[in-house]
C-alpha positions in Angstrom: 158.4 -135.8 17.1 155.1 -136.0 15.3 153.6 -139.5 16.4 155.6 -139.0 20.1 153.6 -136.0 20.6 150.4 -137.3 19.5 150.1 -140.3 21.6 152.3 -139.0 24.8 149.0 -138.4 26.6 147.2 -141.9 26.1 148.5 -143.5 29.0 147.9 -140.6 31.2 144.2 -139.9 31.2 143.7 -140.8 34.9 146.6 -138.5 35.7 145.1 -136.1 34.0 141.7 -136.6 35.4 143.3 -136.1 38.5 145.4 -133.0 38.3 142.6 -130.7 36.1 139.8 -132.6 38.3 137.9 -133.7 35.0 136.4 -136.4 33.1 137.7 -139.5 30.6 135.9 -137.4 27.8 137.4 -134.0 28.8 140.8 -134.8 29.3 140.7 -137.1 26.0 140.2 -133.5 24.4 144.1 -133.4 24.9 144.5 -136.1 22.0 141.6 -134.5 19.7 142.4 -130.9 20.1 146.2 -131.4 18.9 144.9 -133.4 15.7 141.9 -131.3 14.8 144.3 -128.1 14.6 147.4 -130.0 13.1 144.6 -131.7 10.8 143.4 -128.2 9.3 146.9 -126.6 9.2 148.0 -129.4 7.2 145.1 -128.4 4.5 147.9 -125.7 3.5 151.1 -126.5 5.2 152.8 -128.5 2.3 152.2 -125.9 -0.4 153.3 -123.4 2.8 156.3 -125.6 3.4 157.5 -125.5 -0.6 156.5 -121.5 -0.9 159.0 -120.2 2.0 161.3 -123.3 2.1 161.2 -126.5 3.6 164.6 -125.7 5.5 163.1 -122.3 7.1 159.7 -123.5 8.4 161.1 -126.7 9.4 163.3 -125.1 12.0 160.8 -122.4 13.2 157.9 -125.0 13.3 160.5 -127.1 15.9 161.1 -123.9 17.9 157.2 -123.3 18.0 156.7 -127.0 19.0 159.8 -126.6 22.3 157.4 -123.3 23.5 154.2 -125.0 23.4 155.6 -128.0 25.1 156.8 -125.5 28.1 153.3 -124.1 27.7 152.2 -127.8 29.2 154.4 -128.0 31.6 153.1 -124.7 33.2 149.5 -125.4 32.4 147.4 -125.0 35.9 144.3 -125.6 34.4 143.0 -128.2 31.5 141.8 -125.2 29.3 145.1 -124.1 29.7 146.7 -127.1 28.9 144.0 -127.7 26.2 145.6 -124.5 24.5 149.0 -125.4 25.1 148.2 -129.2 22.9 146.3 -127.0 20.1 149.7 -125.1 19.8 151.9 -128.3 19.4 149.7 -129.8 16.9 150.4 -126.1 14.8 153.4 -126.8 15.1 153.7 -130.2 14.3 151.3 -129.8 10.8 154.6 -128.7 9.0 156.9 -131.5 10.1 156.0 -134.8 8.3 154.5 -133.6 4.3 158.2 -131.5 3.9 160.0 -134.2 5.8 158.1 -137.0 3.2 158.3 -134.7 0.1 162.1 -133.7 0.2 162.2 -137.8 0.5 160.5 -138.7 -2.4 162.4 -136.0 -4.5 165.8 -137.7 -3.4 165.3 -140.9 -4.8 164.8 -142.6 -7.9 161.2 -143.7 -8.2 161.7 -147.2 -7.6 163.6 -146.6 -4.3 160.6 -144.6 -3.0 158.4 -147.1 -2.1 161.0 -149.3 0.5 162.2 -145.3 1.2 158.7 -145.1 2.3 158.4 -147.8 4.3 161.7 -147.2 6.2 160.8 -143.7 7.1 156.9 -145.1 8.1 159.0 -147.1 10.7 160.4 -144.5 12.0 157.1 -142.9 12.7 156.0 -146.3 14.2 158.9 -145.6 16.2 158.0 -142.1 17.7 154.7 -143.6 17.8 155.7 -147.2 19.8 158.1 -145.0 22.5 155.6 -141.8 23.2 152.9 -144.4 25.2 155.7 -146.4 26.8 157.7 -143.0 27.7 154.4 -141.1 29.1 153.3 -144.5 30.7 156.6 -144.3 32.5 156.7 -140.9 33.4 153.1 -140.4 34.5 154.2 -142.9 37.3 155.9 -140.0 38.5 155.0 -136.8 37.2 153.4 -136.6 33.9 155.2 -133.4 32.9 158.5 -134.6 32.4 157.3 -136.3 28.9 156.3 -132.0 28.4 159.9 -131.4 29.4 161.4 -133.8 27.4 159.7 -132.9 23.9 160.6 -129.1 24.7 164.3 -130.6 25.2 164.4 -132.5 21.5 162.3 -129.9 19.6 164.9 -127.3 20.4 167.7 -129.5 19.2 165.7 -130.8 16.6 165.6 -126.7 15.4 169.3 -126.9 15.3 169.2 -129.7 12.2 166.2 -128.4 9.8 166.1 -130.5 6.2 167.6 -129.2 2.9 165.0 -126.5 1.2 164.7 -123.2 -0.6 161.8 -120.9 -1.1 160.0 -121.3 -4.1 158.9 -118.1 -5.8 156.9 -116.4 -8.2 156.2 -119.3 -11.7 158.6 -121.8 -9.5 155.7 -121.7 -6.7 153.9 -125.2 -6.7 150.2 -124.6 -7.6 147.6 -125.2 -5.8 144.8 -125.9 -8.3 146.5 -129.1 -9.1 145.4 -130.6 -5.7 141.8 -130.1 -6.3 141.0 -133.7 -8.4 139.6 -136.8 -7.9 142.7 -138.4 -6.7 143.4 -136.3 -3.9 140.1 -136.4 -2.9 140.4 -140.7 -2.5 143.4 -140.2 -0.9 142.0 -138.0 1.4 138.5 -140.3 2.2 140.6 -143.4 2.5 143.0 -141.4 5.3 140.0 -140.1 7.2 138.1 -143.0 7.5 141.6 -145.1 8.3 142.1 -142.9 11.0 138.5 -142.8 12.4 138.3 -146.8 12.3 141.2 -148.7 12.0 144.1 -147.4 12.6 143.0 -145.4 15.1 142.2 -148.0 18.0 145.5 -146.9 19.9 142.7 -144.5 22.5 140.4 -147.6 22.8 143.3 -149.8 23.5 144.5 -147.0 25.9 141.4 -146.9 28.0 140.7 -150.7 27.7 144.4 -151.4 29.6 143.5 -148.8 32.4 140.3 -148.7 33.0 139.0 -151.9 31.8 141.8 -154.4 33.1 143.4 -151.9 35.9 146.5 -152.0 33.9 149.0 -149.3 35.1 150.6 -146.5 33.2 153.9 -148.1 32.6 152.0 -151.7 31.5 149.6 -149.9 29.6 152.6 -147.9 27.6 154.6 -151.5 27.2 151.6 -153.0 26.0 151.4 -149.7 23.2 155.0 -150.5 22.5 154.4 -153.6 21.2 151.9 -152.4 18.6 154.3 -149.7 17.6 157.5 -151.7 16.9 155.8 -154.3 14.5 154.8 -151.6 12.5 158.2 -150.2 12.7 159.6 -153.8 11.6 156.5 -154.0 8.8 157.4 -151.0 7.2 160.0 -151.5 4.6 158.0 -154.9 4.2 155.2 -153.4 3.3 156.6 -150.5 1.0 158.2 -153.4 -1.4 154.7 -155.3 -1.4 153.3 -152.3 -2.5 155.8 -151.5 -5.3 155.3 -155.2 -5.9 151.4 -156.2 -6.3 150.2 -153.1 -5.6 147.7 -150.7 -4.2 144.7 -152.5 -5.1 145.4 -155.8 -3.8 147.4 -154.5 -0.9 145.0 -152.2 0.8 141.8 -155.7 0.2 144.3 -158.1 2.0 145.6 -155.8 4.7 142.2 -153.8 5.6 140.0 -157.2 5.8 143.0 -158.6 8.2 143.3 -155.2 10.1 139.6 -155.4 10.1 139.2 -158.6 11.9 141.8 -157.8 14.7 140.7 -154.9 15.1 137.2 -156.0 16.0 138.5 -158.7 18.2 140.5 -156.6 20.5 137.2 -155.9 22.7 137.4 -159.4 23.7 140.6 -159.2 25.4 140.7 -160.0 28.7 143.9 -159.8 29.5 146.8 -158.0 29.6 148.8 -160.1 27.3 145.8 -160.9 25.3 145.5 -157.7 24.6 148.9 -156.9 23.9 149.7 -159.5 21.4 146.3 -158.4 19.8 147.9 -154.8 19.3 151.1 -156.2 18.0 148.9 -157.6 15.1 146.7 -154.1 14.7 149.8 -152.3 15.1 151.9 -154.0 12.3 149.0 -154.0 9.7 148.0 -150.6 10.7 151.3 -149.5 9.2 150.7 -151.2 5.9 147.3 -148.8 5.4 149.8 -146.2 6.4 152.7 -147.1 3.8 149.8 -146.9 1.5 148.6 -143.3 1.7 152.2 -142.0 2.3 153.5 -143.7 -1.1 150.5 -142.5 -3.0 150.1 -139.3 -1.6 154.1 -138.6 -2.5 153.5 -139.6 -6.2 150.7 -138.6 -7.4 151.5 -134.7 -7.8 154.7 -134.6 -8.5 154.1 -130.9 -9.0 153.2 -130.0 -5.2 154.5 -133.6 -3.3 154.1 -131.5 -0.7 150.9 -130.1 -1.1 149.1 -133.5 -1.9 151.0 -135.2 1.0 149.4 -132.3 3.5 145.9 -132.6 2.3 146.5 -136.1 2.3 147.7 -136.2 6.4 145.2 -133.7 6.9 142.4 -135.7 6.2 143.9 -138.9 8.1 144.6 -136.3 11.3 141.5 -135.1 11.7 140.4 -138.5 11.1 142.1 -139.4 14.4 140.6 -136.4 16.2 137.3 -137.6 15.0 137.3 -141.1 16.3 137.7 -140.7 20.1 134.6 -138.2 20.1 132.7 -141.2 18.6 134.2 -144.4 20.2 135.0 -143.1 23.4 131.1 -142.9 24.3 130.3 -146.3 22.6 133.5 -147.8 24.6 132.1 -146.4 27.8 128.5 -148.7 27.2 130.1 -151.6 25.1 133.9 -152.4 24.8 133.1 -154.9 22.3 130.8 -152.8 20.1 133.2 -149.8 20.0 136.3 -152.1 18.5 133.7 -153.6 16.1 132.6 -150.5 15.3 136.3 -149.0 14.5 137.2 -152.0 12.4 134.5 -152.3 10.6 134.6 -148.2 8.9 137.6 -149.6 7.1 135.6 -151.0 4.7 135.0 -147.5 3.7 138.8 -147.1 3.5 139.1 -150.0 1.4 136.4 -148.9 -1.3 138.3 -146.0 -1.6 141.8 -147.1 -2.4 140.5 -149.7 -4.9 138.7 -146.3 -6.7 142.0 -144.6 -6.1 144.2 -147.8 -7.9 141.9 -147.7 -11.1 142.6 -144.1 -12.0 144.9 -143.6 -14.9 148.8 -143.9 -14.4 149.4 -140.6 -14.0 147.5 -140.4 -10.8 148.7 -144.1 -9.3 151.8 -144.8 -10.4 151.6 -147.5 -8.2 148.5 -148.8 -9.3 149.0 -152.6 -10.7 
């Protein structure tokens, strides 16, 4: 529900030009809005989450997401609808850090990692179908992709995870989450999300307005990206488990790098779709990364650290757009460049984070 709400609107900015009678940048306010409010709920939602029970706010935060996602549907202006986005990603800031925490507490530590990597897929998943499905339904009405999230939240509601309130000297602290090692976590997610593995707008735009794809091309070329990583994923979370943070996040960021950069040379549909198949399965290893770290290194509040974590990387994702979106509009090229190339920063980061003692990387070989 997360990453299909999320990336619904990408294929539907000139749809959504049309119908609020605005701009590229305004209507890509839609994508930003949801993250920046989902990225700053998330701050506090984990340690929220494992205060009042995972099972409880689970199935309220579904029922929250269903009325905002009607809220879209009747939207008659883009402020309105602006609003209605803000509300799902409040919603959607409790789903994933309970979801990953009551994960990592079901399994023996060295199941986590592949554990990991299968649920990552499934995100890739949510992630690969919402372009395709609002690609296809944007040839038509855009709102039925509003209609249809409104439809699986509320059954969603019906199926929250297992989950009691913690209380009183069982509450997880908070303090804990204020260290060194949330705090690389946290850098290497932001800039990730700004950079890297947050091309998916750029590759948006590109397909429509720079080679007239149409909305149900542009979501299949999306798809693409978003199955590999759902394939990658258990891949990748037994590479991790195997050589380790360190050397995982060097190899996979200077690959990731290098496609990314080179997707503002496509000039074609199919160039550019094979292009994101390669970004999008790599993507997902920097992605397996944070998750598995973020879930072991406070095993006191997994889902505290996990929030902060996904916090960070959210907002990272609301960040990027506001930058790239204005370089994409003078240079293509220089605004894929641009993306890849702040995952150095990421990189920096998770080596800092992998040289901490055990205690904090686990993982760490």
């Amino acid at each position: 529900m997360g990453p299909f709400g999320t990336s619904v609107v990408l294929p539907m900015f000139p749809e959504l030009r049309s119908e609020f009678d605005a701009t590229t940048e305004q209507v890509s306010l839609s994508f930003s809005v949801y993250l920046f409010v989902m990225a700053a709920l998330m701050l506090v939602s984990g340690t929220i989450g494992e205060r009042f029970g995972r099972r409880r706010v689970v199935r309220l935060t579904f029922i929250a997401y269903a009325v905002a996602s009607v809220l879209c549907v009747m939207a008659p202006s883009l402020s309105w609808f602006l609003g209605a986005r803000a509300l799902q990603g409040a919603a959607n800031a409790f789903i994933t850090p309970l979801l990953l925490a009551g994960l990592a507490e079901l399994l023996e530590p060295e199941r986590v990692g592949r554990a990991v990597g299968v649920y990552s897929s499934f995100q890739s998943l949510g992630g690969a179908l919402s372009p395709f499905f609002g690609g296809f339904v944007a040839e038509f009405d855009w709102r039925y992709a509003f209609i249809a999230s409104a439809v699986v939240a509320g059954l969603l509601a019906l199926f929250p995870p297992p989950g009691e309130p913690r209380t009183g000297v069982d509450a997880p602290p908070i303090r804990t989450l204020l260290n060194r090692r949330t705090g690389l976590l946290s850098l290497a997610a932001f800039t990730a999300a700004v950079g890297p593995i947050g091309a998916a707008v750029l590759v948006g735009i590109a397909a429509r307005d720079e080679l007239g794809m149409s909305p149900s091309a542009t979501g299949l070329v999306m798809l693409g990206g978003g199955l590999a990583a759902m394939v990658a994923g258990p891949i990748w979370g037994e590479l991790i488990e195997r050589v380790g943070v360190r050397r995982s996040a060097i190899g996979g960021l200077a690959l990731l790098m290098a496609f990314v950069g080179s997707l503002g040379f496509a000039n074609t549909g199919v160039t550019l779709g094979l292009l994101w198949i390669l970004v999008g399965g790599l993507a997902n290893l920097v992605v397996v990364i944070l998750q598995l770290s973020a879930a072991i290194a406070e095993p006191e509040n997994r889902g505290g650290a996990l929030s902060i974590m996904l916090a960070f990387r959210f907002a990272g994702h609301a960040v990027g757009p506001l930058i790239f979106v204005p370089v994409f509009a003078s240079s293509p090229p220089l605004a894929f460049i641009g993306a890849g190339a702040i995952g150095l920063l990421t990189m920096i980061a998770l080596v800092m984070f992998s040289a901490l003692p055990p205690r904090a990387a686990t993982m760490a070989t």
